[in-house]
N, C-alpha and C positions, 0 to 999 in steps of 0.2 A: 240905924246902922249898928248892927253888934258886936261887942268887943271880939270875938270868932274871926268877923268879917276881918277886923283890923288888923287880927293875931298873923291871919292868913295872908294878906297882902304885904304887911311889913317883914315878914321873913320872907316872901318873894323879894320883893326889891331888896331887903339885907344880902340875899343870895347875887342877884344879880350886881349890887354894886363891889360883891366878892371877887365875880368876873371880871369885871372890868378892872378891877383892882389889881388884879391878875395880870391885866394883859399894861397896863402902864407899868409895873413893876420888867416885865420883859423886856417895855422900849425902851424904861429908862437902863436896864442893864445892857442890851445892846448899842446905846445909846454909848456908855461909857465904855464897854470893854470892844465893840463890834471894829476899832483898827489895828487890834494886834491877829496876828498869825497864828494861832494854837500850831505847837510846832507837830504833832501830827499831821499836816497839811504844808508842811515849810516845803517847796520845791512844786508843789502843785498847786497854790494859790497865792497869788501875790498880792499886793495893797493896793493896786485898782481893783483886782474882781471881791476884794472882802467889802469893798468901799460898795462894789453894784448888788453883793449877796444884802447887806444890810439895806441899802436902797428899797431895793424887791421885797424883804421881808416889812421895813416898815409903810410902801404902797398897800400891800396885801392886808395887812393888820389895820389902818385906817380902814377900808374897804367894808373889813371884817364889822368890826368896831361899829362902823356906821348901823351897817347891815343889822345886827343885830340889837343896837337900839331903837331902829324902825318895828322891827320883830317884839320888843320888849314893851314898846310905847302901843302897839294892834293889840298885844296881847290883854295888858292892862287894860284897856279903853272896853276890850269886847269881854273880859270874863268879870271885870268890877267894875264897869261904868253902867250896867243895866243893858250893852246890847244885844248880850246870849238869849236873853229873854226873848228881846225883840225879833231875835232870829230864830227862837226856836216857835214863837206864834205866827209866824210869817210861812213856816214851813211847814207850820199846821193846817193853815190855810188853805196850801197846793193839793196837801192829800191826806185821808186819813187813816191809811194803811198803814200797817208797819213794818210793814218791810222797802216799800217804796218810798217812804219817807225818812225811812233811815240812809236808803243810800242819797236820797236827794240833797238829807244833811251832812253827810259827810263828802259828796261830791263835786258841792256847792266851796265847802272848804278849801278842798282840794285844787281846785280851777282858783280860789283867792292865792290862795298861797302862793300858786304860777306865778299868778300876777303881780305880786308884790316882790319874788324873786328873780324875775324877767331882767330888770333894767341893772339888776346887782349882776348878775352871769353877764350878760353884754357889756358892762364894762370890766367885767373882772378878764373876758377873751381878749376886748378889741381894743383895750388902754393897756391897762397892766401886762396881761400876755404878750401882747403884740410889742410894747416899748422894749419889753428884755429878750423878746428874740422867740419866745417860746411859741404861741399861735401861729400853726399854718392852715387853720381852718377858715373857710371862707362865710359869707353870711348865709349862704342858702346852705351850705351842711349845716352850720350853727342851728339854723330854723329846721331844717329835716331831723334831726335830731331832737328840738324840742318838740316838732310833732309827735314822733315815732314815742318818745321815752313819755309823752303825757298821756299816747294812744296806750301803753304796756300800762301806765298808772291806774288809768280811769280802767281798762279792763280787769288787771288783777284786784284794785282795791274794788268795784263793783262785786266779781266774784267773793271776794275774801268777806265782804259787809255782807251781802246778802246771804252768804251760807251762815255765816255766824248769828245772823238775823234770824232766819229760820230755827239756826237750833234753839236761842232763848223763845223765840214764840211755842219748840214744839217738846222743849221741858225748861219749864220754868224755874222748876226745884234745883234741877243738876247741869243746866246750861254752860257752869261756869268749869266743869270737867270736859261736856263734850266736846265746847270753842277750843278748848284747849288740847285737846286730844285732836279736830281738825286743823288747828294750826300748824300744830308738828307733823301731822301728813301730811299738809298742802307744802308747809316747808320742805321737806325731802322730795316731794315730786318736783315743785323748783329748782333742785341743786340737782334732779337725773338731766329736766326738758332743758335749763337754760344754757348750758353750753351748745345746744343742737337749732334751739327757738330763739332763744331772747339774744345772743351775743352775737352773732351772724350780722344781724340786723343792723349793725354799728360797726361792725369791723370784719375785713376781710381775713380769711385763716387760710393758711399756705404752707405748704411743709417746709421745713428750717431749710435755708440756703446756704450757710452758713459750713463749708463742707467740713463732713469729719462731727460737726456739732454733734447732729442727733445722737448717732453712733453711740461719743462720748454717752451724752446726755443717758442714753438708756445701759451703759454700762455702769454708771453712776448711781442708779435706783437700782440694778440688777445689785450691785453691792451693799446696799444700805437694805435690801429682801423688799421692796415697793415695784408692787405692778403697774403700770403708765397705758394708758391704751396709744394717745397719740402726744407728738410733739409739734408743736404750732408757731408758724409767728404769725401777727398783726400787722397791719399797717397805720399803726398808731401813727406816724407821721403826719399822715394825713390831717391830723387832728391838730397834734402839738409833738414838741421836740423832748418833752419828759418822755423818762425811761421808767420802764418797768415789768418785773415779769409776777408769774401768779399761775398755781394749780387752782384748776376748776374741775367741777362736776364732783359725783361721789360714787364708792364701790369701783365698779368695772369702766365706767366711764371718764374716770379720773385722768384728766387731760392735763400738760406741761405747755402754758402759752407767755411767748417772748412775744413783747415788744421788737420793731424793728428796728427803734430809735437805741434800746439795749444790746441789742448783736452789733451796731456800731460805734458805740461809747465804749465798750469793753472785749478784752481780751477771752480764749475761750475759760481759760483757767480762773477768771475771773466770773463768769456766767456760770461755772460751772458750781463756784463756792455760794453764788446767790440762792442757786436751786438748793442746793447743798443742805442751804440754814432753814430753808422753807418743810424739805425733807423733815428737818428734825422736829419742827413741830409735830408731822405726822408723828413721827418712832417716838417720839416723848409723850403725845398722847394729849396735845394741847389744844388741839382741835376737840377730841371727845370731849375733854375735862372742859371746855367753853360751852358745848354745846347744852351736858347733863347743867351744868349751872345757870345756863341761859334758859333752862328748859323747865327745873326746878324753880327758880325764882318768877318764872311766867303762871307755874300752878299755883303758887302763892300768891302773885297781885291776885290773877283770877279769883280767888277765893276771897279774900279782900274784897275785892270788889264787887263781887257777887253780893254783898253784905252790909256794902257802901252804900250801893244803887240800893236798897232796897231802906235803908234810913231816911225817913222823912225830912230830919234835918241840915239833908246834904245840899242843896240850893240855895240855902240861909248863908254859907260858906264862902258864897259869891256875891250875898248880897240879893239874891231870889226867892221868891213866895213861893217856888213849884218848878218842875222843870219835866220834862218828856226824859225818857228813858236815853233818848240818843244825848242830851244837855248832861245829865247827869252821868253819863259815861265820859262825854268830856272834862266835867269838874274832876272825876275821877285819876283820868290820865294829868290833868294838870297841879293835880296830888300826888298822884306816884314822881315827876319830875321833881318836887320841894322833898322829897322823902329820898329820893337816891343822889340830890344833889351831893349832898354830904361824903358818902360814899366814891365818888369820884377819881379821890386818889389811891384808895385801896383798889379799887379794879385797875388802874392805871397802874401800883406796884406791882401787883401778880403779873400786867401783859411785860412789863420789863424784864420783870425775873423769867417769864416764858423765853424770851428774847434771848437772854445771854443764856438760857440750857440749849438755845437751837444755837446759836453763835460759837460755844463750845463742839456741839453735837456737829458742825459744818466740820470746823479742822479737823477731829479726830476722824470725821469720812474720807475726807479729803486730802488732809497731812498737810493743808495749806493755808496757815492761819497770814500769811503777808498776801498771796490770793482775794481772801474775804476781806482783806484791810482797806486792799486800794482798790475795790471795787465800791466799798462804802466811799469812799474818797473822791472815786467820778462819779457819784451818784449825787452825795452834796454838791459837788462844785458842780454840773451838767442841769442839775435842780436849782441852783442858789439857796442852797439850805441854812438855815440859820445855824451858827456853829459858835452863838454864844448865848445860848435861852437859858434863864435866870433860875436859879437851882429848886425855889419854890414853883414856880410854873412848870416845869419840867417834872418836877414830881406830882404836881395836881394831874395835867393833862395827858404826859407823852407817854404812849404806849410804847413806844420804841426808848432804850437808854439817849442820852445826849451823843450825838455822833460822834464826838472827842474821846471821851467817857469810854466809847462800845469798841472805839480804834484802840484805842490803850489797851482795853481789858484782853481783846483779841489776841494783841502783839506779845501781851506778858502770859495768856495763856498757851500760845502757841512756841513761844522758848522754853515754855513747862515741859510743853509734852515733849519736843526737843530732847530736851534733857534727859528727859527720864527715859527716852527710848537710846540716847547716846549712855545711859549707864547701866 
């Protein structure tokens, strides 16, 4: 066993006992502070529902917790106990193509991974959900649903492995430019087909009922200068009683889709300010600027790991004499995870600081910064959102500011602008 070996697995578990470290620092801070009212909230939640918001938050986070010490305990056992090995001669066994044994090994994965997440979703719907009110989903949509989403899995990760299979068998030298050059095309043809293919599938789409809404709705983007092809809702209810809305598709396709469970929870003025902030991400350019960095920093592992894979040293890292092309792409990925863990809260700062330009960018479209306030307001309370997360965990993880935090910054932004338009 070589000191590498050791180097590598003690900063994994230093890392993961970071997490969790993380997430006791949260209960114990919700623990202490989770029965007072943050007076943002005084008139709209009282000290039974903060008593049930805390409840729900610490169910979920046990849940979590667990969840991902079973995750951390498979992981362990299969990348440094010796059984990636065993798995990768196992599947050498089946075939000795490479293309067909690539996706066997990644497919095989895949179908585990179901299975070890199977019994954590069932009880996170039919305990947890169902105690606080939220699950209206039944077992046979629950089950139509894991078929359908594992049938969209197993089809797009076959296609996505085997095209990328193909290009390293048909250049070996430059492989790690072309996967990546078809990633980002396969990527954009997902975000034209999946609002037409993939979302249909799981939810029904109906034009807004809501009278007057759409109207609004696209007078709203007509003033912000954003083209909308359609406006939608779902019937999320079906499902569960969270609320939620979301642009989909890209270009001309770019679709505005409600929640049903949110045309009920809120006022229009108040749906109007959610779109609003979502908007500004567009006009602020926070979507492009994610995507060139998410795009950019992809050509980069690629290349790395182009470099990786090809080091003979690299299965010694796990504790392996040798590994298959597909093994040594997994060490790889479970390299790049120890390498970006670090990194965490800085992605996490920039999505917050994205958050409050779109949060600003809502009132000033809108002129209605108490709109976007008490729409965050029934979103927590209608969600049981945690509305006391520990200011170090909040800054590791939340892409979103803390909900207290985003209502304040709002209310004293929007007596700004106020002001300054009253002088």
């Amino acid at each position: 066993m070589n000191s590498i070996f050791l180097i590598i697995l003690a900063v994994y578990l230093l890392f993961a006992g970071v997490r969790y470290w993380l997430r006791y620092l949260n209960l114990s801070y919700l623990k202490a502070h989770g029965s007072t009212v943050p007076p943002e909230f005084q008139g709209a939640v009282d000290p039974v529902l903060l008593r049930r918001i805390s409840e729900y938050t610490f169910e979920n986070s046990r849940v979590s917790i667990l969840e991902s010490g079973v995750n951390d305990l498979i992981l362990v056992v299969f990348l440094f106990g010796g059984l990636l090995g065993h798995y990768d001669r196992w599947i050498a066994s089946w075939t000795g193509s490479f293309i067909p044994a690539g996706l066997l090994f990644s497919l095989v994965l895949l179908a585990a991974g179901k299975v070890i997440d199977t019994p954590f979703s069932l009880y996170h719907h039919f305990k947890i959900e169902n105690r606080y009110g939220f699950n209206t989903m039944s077992f046979r949509l629950w089950l139509a649903d894991l078929v359908k989403s594992t049938a969209i899995s197993v089809l797009l990760g076959g296609i996505v492995v085997a095209a990328a299979l193909a290009i390293v068998a048909a250049s070996p030298a430059w492989w790690w430019l072309w996967v990546w050059a078809f990633f980002l095309v396969f990527g954009v043809f997902m975000m034209y087909i999946s609002p037409y293919v993939i979302e249909p599938l799981f939810f029904k789409f109906e034009p807004v009922k809501s009278e007057g809404l759409e109207e609004r709705i696209r007078g709203l983007m007509e003033k912000a200068g954003l083209r909308i092809s359609r406006v939608f809702q779902v019937d999320a209810s079906r499902r569960s009683r969270h609320s939620n809305a979301y642009f989909t598709g890209i270009g001309r396709v770019k679709r505005i889709v409600l929640f049903d469970t949110l045309i009920r929870q809120m006022t229009q003025d108040e749906i109007l300010a959610v779109l609003a902030h979502e908007v500004g991400h567009w006009k602020k350019h926070h979507v492009l600027k994610r995507i060139v960095l998410a795009e950019a920093t992809a050509l980069a592992g690629l290349f790395v790991s182009f470099h990786l894979i090809q080091w003979e040293g690299l299965p010694a890292l796990v504790g392996l004499q040798d590994g298959s092309f597909y093994a040594r792409v997994m060490i790889v990925l479970f390299l790049s995870s120890l390498v970006t863990f670090p990194f965490t809260p800085l992605s996490s700062f920039f999505s917050r600081r994205h958050e409050r330009e779109a949060d600003r960018f809502a009132v000033e479209l809108t002129g209605a910064a108490d709109a976007m306030a008490t729409a965050l307001v029934k979103l927590s309370r209608e969600n049981l959102s945690n509305l006391h997360p520990h200011p170090l965990y909040a800054a590791f993880y939340y892409s979103h500011p803390p909900v207290v935090e985003r209502i304040r910054h709002l209310r004293q932004f929007g007596n700004a602008v106020t002001a300054e338009s009253n002088s």
